[in-house]
N, C-alpha and C positions, 0 to 999 in steps of 0.2 A: 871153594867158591861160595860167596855166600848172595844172596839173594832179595830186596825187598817186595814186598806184596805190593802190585803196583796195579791190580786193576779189582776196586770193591762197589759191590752193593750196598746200601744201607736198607734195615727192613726194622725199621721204626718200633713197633709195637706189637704186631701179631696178637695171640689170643689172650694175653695178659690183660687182667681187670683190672677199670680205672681205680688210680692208686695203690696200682701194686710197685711202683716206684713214681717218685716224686717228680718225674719230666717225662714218664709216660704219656705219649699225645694219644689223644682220641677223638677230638674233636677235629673239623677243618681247620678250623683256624690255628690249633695246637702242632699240626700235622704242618701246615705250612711254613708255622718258624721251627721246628724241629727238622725238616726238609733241608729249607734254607740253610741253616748251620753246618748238619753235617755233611751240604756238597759244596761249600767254603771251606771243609774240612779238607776235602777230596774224594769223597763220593762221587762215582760217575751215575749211579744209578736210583731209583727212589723203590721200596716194596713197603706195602702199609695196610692194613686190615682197615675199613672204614667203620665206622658206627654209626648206630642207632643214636637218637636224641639221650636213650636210654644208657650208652656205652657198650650196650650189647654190639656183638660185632653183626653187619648184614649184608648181602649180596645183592641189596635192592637199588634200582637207578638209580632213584634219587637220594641214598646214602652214596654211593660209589659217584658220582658226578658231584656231589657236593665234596667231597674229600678231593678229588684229582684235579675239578679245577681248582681247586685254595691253592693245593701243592704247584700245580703246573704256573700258576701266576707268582709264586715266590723261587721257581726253580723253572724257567720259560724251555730251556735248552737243554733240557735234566729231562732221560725214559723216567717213567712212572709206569708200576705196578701196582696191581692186586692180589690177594688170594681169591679162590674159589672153595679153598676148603667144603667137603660136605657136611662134616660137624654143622655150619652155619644153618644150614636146611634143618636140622633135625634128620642129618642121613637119609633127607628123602629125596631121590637122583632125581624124580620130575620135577620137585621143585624146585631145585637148583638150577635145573635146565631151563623152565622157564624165568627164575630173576635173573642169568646168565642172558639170556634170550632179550631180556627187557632191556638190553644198554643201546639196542639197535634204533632206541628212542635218543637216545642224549646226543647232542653236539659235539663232533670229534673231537676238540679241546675238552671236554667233561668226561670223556671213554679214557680208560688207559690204554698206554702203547703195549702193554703186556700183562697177561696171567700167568699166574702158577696150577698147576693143574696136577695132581698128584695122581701116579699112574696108579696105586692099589684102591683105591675108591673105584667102585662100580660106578658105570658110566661114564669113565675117560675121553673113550672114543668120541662118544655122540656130544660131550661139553669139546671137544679139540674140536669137531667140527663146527659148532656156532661161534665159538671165539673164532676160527677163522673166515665166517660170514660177516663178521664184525669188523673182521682187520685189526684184530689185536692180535698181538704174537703170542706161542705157546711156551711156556717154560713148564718143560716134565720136573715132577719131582719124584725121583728115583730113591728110594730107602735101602732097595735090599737086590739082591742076584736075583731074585724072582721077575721085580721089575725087570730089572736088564735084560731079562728073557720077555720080558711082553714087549720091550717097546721097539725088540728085533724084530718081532712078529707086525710089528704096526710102522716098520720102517722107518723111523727116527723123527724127530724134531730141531728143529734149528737151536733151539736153547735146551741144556737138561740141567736141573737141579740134584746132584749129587748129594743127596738131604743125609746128614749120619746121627742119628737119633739115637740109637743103642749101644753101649760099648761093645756089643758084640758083636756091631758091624766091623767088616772091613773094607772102609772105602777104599783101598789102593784094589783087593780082589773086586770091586764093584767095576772100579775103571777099568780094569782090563779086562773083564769082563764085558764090556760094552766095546770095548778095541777089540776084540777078540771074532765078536757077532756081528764087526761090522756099524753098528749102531751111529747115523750121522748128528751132529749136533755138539755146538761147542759146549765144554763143560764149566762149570761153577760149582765149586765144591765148597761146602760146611757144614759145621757141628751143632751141636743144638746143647743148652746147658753147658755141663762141666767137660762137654765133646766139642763147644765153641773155638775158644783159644787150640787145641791139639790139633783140630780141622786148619785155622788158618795159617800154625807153621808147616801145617801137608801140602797146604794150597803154595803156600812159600816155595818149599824145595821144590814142586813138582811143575812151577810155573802157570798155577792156573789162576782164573778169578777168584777170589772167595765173596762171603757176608757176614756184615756186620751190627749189630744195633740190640737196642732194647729187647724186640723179642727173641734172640736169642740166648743171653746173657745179661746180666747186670753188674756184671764185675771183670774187672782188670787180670790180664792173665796172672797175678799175683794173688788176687782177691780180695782186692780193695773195690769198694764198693763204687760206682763211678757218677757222674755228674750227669751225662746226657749223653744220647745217640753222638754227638761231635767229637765226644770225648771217647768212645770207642773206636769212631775210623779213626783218630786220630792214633791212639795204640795200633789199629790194626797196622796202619798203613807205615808205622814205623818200626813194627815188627820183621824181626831179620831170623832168619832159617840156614840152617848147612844145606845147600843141593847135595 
């Protein structure tokens, strides 16, 4: 039985510097026709790092409201994401807490519908619960079995991000792993780099969501270098796997 990837994220750009590929968005306005495409592609969903004026990426209102409403006005009916990464603070957990804390300023069309929130970063907890004063939704991002043991300990989340970073992970021992504990929340699993493409024929056989886009890869599960985030859900989603 074979199987198509039938339900993707696109995640635009993440920490990659401007012009580290040639349809890299970083600006709003770049972010919104780069959005627009790849959920004409088939994209259900939107993930995007905002920037500074400078391309630096930042957690601040008025970069995060200026990125999500461009996206949301080119993609009206399209979730939208952000990261919170702590790298963006300089690893400093207050200050993420409070520019996390500052979106309780923007108009709910300017907030995203969802964060990522990575569980090995100190200060999970206390950022899951202002995102949830916010009413943006939580997506865990799970790396490794250690996570999966804390986020038992912290009773789950509706969304977990099944993040596989390392070849050394093994995402199938992560998922069971979290089936194992119990752990509630639907999963979305993918790879990062040359763990991209291997992630989304796992995601294939095992029937779950995957993600796709610039900042995870720049090339074709062959290694052709590729044109734009459209042109990777477009691979992703025509991508076929043995169950």
């Amino acid at each position: 039985m074979l199987r198509p990837i039938a339900r993707l994220k696109v995640a635009l750009n993440g920490s990659r510097p401007p012009g580290a590929h040639p349809a890299l968005p970083c600006t709003p306005a770049e972010l919104a026709v780069a959005a627009q495409a790849a959920v004409a592609g088939g994209a259900e969903a939107v993930h995007l790092h905002p920037r500074r004026a400078d391309g630096r990426e930042s957690l601040d209102a008025a970069d995060v409201g200026a990125a999500v409403s461009a996206v949301r006005e080119a993609c009206p009916a399209t979730p939208i994401g952000v990261t919170t990464g702590l790298w963006i603070s300089g690893r400093d957990v207050a200050a993420r807490g409070r520019a996390v804390a500052g979106w309780a300023g923007l108009p709910r069309y300017r907030r995203p519908d969802f964060a990522s929130a990575n569980v090995s970063e100190p200060g999970f907890t206390d950022l899951v619960t202002t995102l949830r004063e916010l009413d943006v939704a939580v997506e865990a991002g799970v790396w490794t079995l250690a996570d999966a043991d804390a986020l038992s300990i912290a009773g789950g989340l509706p969304r977990l991000l099944v993040e596989v970073m390392r070849p050394e992970t093994d995402a199938e021992a992560v998922l069971a792993r979290l089936d194992t504990l119990g752990v509630r929340g639907e999963r979305l699993l993918h790879g990062d780099g040359e763990l991209c493409w291997p992630m989304v024929a796992l995601a294939g056989r095992l029937g779950l969501p995957t993600r796709i886009g610039l900042e995870d890869t720049l090339t074709s599960p062959d290694g052709r270098p590729v044109a734009d985030n459209a042109e990777l859900v477009r691979l992703a989603l025509s991508a076929w796997s043995a169950a």
